[in-house]
DODO-37405 format. One record per residue (C-alpha): residue number from 1; residue in one letter; chain; x, y, z. Coordinates in Angstrom, 2 decimals. Each point is the difference from the previous one (the first is absolute). Layout:
BEGIN
> NUM,A,A,X,Y,Z
...
END
This chain:
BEGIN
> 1,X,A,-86.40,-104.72,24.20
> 2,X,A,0.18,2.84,-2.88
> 3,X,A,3.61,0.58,-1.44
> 4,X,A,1.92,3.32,0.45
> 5,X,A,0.00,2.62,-2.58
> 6,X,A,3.02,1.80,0.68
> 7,X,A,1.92,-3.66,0.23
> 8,X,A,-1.37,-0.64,-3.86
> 9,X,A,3.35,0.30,-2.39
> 10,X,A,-0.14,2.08,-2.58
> 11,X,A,-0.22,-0.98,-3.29
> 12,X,A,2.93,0.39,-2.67
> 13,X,A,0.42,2.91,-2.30
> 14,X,A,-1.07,-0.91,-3.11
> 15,X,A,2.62,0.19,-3.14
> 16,X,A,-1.48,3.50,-1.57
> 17,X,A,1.09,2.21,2.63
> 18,X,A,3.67,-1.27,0.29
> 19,X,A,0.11,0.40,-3.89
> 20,X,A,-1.83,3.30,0.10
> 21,X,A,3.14,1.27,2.70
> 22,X,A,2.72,-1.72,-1.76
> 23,X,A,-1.59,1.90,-3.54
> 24,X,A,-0.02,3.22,1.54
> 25,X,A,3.57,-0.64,1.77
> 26,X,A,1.41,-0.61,-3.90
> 27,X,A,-1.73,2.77,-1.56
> 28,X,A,2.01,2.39,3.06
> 29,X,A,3.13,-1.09,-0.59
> 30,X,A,-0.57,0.77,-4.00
> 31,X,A,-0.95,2.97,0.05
> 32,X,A,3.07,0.95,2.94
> 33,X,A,2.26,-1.71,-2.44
> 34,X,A,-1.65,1.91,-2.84
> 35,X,A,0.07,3.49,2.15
> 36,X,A,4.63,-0.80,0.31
> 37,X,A,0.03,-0.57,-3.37
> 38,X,A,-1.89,2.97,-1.43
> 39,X,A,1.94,2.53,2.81
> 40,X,A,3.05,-2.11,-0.86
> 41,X,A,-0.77,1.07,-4.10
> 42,X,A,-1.35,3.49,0.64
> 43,X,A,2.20,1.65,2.91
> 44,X,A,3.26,-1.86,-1.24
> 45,X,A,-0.13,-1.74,-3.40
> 46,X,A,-2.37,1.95,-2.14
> 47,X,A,1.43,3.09,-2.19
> 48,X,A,-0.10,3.36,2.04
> 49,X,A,-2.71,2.27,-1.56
> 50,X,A,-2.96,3.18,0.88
> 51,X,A,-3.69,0.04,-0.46
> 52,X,A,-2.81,2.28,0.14
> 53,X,A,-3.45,-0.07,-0.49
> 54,X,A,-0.12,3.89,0.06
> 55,X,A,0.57,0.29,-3.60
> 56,X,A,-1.73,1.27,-3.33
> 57,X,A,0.10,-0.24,-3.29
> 58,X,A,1.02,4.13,-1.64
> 59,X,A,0.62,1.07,-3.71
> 60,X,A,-0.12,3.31,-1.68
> 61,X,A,-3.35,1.90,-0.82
> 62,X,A,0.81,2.35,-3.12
> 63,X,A,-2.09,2.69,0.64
> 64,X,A,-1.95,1.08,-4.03
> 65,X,A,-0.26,3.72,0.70
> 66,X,A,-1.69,2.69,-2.84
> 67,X,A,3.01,2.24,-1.38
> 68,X,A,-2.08,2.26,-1.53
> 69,X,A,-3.73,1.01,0.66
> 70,X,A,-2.91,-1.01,-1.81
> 71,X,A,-3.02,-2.13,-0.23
> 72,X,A,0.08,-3.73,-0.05
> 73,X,A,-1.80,-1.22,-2.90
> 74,X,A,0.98,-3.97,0.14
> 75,X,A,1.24,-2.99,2.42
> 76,X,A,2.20,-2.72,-1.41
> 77,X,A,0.63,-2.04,3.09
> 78,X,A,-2.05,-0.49,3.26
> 79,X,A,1.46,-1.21,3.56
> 80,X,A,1.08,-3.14,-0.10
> 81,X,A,0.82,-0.84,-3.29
> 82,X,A,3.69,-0.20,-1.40
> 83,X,A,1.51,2.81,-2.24
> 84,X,A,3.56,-0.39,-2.13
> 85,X,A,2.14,2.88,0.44
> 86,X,A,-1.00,2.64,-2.75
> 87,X,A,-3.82,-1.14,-0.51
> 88,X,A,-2.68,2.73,0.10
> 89,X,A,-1.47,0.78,3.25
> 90,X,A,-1.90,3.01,-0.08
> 91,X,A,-1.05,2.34,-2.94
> 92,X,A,-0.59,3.80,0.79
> 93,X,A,-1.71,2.47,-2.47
> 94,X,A,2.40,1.46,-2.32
> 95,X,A,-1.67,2.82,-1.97
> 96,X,A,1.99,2.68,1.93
> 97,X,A,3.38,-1.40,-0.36
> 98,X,A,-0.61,-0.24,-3.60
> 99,X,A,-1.15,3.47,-0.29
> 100,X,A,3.60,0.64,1.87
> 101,X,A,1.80,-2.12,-2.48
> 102,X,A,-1.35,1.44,-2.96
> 103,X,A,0.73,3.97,1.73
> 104,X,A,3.45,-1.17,0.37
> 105,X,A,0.44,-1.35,-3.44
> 106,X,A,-1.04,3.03,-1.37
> 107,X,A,1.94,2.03,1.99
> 108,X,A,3.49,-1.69,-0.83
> 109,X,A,-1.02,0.05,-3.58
> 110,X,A,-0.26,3.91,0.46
> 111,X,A,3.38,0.11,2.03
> 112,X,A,1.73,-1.90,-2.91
> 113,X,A,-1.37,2.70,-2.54
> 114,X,A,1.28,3.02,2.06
> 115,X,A,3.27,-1.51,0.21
> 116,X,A,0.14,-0.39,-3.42
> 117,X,A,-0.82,3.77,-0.06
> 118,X,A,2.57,0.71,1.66
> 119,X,A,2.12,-1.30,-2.39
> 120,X,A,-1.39,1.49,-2.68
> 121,X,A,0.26,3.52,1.99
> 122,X,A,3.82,-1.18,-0.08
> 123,X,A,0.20,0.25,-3.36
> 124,X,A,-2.13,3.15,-0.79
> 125,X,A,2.65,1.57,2.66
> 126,X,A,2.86,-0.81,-2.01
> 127,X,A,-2.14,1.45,-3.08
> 128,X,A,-0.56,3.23,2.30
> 129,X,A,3.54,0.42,0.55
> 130,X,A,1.45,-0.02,-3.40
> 131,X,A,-3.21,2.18,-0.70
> 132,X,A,1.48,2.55,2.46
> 133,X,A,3.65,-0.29,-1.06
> 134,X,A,-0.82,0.82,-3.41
> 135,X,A,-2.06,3.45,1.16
> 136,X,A,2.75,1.06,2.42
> 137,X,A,2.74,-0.47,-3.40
> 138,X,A,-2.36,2.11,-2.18
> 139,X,A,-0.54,2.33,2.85
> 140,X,A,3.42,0.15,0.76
> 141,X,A,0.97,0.60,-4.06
> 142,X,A,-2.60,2.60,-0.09
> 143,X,A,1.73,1.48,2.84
> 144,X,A,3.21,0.24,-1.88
> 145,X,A,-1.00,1.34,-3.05
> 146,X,A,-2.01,3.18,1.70
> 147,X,A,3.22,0.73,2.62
> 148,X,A,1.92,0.18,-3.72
> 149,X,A,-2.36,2.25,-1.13
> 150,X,A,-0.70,1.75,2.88
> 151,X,A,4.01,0.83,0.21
> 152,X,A,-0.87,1.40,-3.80
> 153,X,A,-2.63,2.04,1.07
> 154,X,A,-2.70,-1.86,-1.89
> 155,X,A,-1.64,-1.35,2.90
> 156,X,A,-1.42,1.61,2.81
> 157,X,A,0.67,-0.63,3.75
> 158,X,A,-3.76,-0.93,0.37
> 159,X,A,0.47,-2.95,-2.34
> 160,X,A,2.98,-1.05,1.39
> 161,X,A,-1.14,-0.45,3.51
> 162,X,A,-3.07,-2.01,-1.51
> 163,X,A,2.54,-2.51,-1.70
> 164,X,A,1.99,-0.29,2.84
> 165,X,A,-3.33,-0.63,2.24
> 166,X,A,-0.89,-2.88,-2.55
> 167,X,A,3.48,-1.48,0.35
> 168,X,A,-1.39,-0.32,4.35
> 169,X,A,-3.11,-1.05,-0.92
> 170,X,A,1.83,-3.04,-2.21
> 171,X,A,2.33,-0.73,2.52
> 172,X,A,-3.00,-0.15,2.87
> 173,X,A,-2.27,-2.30,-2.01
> 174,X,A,3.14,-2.24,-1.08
> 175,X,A,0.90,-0.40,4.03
> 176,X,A,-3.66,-0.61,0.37
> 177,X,A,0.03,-2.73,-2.92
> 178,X,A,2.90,-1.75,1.88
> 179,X,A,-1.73,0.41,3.34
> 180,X,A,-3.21,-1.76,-0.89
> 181,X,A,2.10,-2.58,-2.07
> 182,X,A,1.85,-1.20,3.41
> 183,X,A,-3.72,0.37,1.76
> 184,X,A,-1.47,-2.46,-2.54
> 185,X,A,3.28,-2.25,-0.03
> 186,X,A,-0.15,-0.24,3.84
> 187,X,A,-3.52,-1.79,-0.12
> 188,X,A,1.07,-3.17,-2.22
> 189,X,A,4.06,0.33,0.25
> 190,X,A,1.16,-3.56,0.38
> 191,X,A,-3.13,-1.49,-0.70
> 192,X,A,-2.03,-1.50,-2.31
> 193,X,A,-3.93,-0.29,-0.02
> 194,X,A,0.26,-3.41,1.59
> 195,X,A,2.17,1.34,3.00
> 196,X,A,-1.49,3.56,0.75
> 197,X,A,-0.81,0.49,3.19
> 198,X,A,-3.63,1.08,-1.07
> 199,X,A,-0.47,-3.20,-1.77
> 200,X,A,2.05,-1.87,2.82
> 201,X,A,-2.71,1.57,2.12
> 202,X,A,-2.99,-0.84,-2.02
> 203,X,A,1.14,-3.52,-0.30
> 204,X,A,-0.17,-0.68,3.76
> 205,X,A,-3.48,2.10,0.30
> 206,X,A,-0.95,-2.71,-2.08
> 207,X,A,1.51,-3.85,1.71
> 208,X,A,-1.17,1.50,3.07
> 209,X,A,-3.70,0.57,-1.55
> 210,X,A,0.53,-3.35,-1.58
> 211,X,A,0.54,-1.42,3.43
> 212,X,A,-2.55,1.54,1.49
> 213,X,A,-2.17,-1.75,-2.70
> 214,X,A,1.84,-3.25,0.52
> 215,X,A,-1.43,-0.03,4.04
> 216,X,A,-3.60,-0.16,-1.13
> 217,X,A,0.82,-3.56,-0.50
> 218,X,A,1.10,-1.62,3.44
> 219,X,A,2.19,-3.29,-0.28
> 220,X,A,0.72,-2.35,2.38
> 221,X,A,3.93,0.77,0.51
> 222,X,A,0.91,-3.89,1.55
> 223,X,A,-2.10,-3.21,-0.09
> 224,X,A,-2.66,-1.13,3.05
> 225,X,A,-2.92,-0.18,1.10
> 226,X,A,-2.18,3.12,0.24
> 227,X,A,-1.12,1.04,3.62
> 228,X,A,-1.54,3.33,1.58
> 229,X,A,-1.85,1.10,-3.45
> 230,X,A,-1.84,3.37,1.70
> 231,X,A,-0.77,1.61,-3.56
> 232,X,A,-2.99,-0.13,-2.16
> 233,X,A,-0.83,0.91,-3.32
> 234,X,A,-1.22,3.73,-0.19
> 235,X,A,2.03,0.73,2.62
> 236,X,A,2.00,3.08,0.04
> 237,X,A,3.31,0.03,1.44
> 238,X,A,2.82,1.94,0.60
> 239,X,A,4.01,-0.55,-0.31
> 240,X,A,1.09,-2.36,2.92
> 241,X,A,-3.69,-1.24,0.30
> 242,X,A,0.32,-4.14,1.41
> 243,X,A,-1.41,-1.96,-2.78
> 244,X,A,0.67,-3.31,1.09
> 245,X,A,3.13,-2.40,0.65
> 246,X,A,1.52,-3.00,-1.20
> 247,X,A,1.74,-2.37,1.90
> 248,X,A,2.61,-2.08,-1.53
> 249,X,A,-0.33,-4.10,1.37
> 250,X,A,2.92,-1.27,-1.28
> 251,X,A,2.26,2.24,2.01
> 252,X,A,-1.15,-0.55,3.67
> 253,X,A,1.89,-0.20,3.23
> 254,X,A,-0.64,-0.68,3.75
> 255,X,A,0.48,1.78,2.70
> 256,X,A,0.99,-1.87,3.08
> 257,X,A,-0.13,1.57,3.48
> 258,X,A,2.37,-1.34,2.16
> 259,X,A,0.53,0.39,3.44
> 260,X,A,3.38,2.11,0.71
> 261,X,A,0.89,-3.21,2.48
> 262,X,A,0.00,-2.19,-3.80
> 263,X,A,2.34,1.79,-1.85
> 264,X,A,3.22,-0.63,1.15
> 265,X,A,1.02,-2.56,-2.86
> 266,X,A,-2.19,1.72,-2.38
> 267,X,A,1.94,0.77,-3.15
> 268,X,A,-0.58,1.06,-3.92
> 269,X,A,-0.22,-2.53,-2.33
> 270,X,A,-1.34,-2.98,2.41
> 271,X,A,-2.68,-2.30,-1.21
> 272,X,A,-3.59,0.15,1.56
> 273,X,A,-2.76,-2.51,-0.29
> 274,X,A,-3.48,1.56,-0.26
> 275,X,A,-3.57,-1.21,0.37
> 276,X,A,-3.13,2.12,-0.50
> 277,X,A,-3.05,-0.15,1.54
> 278,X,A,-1.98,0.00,-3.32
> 279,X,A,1.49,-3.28,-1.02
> 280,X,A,1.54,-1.49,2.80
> 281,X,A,2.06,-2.55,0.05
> 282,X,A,-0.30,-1.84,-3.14
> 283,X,A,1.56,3.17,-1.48
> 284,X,A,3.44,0.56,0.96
> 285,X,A,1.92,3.82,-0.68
> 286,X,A,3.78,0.24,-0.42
> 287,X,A,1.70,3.51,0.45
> 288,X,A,3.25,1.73,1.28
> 289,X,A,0.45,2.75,2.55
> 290,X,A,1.07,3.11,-1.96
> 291,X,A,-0.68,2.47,2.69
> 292,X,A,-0.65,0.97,3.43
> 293,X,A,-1.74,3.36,0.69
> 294,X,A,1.81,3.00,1.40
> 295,X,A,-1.90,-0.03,3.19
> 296,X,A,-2.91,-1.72,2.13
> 297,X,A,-3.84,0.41,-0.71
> 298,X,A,-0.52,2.04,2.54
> 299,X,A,3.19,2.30,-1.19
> 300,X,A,-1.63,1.03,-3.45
> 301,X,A,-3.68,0.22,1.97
> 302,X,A,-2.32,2.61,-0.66
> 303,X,A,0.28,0.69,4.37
> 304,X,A,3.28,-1.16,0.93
> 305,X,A,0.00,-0.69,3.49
> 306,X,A,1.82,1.78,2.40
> 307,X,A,1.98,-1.87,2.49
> 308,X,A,1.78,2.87,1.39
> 309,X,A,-3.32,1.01,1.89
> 310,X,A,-2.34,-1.41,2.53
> 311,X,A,-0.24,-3.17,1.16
> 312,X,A,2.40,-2.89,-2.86
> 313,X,A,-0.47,-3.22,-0.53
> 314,X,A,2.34,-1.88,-2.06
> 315,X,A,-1.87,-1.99,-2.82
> 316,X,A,2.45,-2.07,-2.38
> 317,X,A,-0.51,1.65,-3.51
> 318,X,A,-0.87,-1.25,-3.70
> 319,X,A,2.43,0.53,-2.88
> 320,X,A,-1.14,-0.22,-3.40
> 321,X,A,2.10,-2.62,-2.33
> 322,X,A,-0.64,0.47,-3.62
> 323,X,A,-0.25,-3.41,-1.40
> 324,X,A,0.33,-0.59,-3.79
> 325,X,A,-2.77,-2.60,-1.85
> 326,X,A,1.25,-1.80,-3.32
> 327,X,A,-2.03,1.08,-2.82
> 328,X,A,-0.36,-3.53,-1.83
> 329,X,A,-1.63,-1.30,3.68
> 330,X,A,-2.15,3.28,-0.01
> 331,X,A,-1.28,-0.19,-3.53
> 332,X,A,-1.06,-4.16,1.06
> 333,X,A,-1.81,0.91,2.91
> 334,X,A,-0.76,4.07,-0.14
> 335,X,A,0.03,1.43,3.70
> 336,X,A,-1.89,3.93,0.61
> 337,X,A,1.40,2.45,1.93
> 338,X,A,-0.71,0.08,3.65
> 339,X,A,0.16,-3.60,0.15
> 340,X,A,0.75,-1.88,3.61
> 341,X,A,2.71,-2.42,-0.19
> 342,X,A,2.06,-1.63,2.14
> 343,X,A,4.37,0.38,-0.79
> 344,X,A,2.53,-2.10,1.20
> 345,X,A,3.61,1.01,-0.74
> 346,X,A,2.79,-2.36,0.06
> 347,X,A,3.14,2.02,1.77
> 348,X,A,2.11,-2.86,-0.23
> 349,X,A,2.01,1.69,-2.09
> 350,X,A,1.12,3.66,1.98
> 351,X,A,2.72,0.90,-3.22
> 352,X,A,-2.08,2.74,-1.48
> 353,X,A,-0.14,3.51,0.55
> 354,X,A,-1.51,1.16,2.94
> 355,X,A,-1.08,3.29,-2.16
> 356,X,A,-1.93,0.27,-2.94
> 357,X,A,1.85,0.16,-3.59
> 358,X,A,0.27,3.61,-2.05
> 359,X,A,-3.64,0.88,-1.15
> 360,X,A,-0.88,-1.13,-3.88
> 361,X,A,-3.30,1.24,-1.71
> 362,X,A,-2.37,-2.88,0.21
> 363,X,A,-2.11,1.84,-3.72
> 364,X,A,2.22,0.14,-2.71
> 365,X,A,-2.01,1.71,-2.36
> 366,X,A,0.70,1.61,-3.58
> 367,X,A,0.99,3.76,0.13
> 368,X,A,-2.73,2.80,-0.50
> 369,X,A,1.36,2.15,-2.66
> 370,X,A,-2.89,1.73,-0.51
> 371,X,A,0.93,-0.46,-4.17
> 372,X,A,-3.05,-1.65,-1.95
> 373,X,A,0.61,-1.38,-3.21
> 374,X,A,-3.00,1.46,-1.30
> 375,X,A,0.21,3.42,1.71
> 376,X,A,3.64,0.67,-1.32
> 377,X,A,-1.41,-1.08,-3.77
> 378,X,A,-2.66,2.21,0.59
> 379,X,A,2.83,2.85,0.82
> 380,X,A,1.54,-0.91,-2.84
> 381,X,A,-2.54,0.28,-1.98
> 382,X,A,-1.33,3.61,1.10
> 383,X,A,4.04,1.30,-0.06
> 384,X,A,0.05,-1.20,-4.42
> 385,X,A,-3.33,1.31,-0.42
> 386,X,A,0.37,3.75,0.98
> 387,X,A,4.16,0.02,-0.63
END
């Protein structure tokens, strides 16, 4: 008789798949355990704080324009490479602005001999007066004597209206002596030939052709790294004519965009934590907030929407938080501008202004006077020379 199938026991489960279940059963209840504790640490124990991946890396790009026109005739620096502040950058042709120079040189050296002229004409004045005093005496003497005589009878009417036409004609040229005296007197009264208002003139017809001259030679007015170079050599170019820009590493910032529903505990002066994209994470960015912008993106767009027409749907909006870098952490690990990074700001710590401080100059450069050593030496030396 053949045994039953169905009445055959089955056999045991082996070991492995009770081990397998009780392995996977373990490894649940870690990582539920590990899920409490890292809600427990992030939604009640870790520091409150905002982050964005919508942010980028800005600076300022110092426009080199041409202040003057002419023709380029040499490049010192090319894109990419770093410039100091005052280094060469571009060389334009300077034949006609020393052509101008030398015009306006001679020209103040002829204004400081017609002043001195002018004094001179001073003194041959006074000379004319006493000239004329001394004819309108003898004219009036002569006068005298013939009205004696004439009272005698030994001088005729004829000759006495001749005398007494002389002593006019004296008195007329003495008024006219004193007239052109005052005339000559008003040109350099209070004056000297360094303060006339011709040579005052003169002198500034000169600095400013100096100047001129001085913008055939373009310097780099900050330190950076040259960018945008759109001149050649031969080119000719006109005033205001891009030449290229410079963009200054060491003084980078980010700027964070927010959303509006982030901002709440926001405030100036709190620490953020920044990684960039170009490193990212072995390199680690510390900066503070030192602004938020006036308004949203979308506020300062070139097409601001319109939600006072058609058809609106709301869409939570972006606010741009300026972020200062430190320049010691820039300088060790350079970023560019336009940069991705990722910001994280710590707003444990709500104490600081909601509103940004009163503005400072972030340049704080010498002061153009616009008086060159060498051009006031040169003045000097063409005011002695023609004194």
């Amino acid at each position: 008789m053949t045994d039953n199938p169905a009445s055959t026991p089955a056999p045991a489960p082996t070991g492995k798949p009770v081990a397998r279940r009780r392995a996977f059963t373990i490894l649940g209840i870690v990582v539920l355990i590990a899920a409490i504790v890292w809600g427990v640490f992030h939604f009640l124990l870790s520091p409150p704080e905002q982050e964005t991946d919508d942010a980028y890396v800005a600076g300022d790009v110092v426009a080199i324009t041409a202040r003057d026109p002419g023709t380029v005739t040499a490049l010192h620096a090319d894109n990419t490479q770093g410039v100091t502040a005052g280094q060469p950058l571009i060389d334009l042709d300077p034949t006609t602005a020393d052509v101008n120079v030398a015009a306006a040189g001679a020209e103040l050296a002829r204004a400081v001999r017609s002043t001195r002229a002018d004094f001179t004409r001073v003194g041959q004045s006074d000379a004319g007066i006493v000239q004329a005093q001394a004819e309108l005496s003898r004219a009036q003497a002569d006068y005298a004597r013939r009205r004696s005589a004439a009272a005698q009878g030994a001088v005729s009417g004829e000759e006495l209206d001749h005398a007494a036409d002389a002593v006019k004609v004296a008195s007329a040229t003495l008024r006219l002596a004193r007239e052109q005296r005052r005339q000559a007197q008003a040109t350099v009264q209070g004056t000297d030939v360094d303060t006339n208002p011709a040579v005052l003139a003169a002198i500034a017809a000169y600095r400013r052709a100096a100047i001129t001259r001085s913008h055939m030679h373009v310097r780099a007015p900050i330190a950076g790294v040259v960018a945008q170079r759109t001149v050649q050599v031969g080119q000719q170019v006109n005033a205001g004519t891009p030449l290229m820009a410079i963009v200054p590493l060491d003084r980078l910032w980010v700027d964070a965009n927010f959303r509006e529903t982030q901002l709440k505990d926001v405030r100036i002066g709190q620490r953020v934590t920044l990684t960039s994209d170009m490193y990212g994470g072995d390199v680690t960015y510390h900066g503070r907030v030192v602004g938020l912008s006036a308004g949203s993106g979308n506020a300062f767009a070139l097409l601001p929407p319109q939600n006072a027409s058609g058809n609106w749907i709301k869409i939570v909006q972006r606010v741009p938080v300026r972020i200062a870098l430190d320049p010691r952490e820039l300088r060790a690990n350079p970023l560019r501008v336009g940069l991705s990074v990722q910001a994280t700001i710590d707003t444990a710590d709500t104490r600081g202004p909601r509103l940004a401080q009163a503005a400072a100059s972030p340049y704080r450069g010498g002061t153009i006077t616009g008086r060159d050593p060498q051009v006031e030496a040169a003045i000097r030396r063409i005011v002695a020379a023609n004194r």
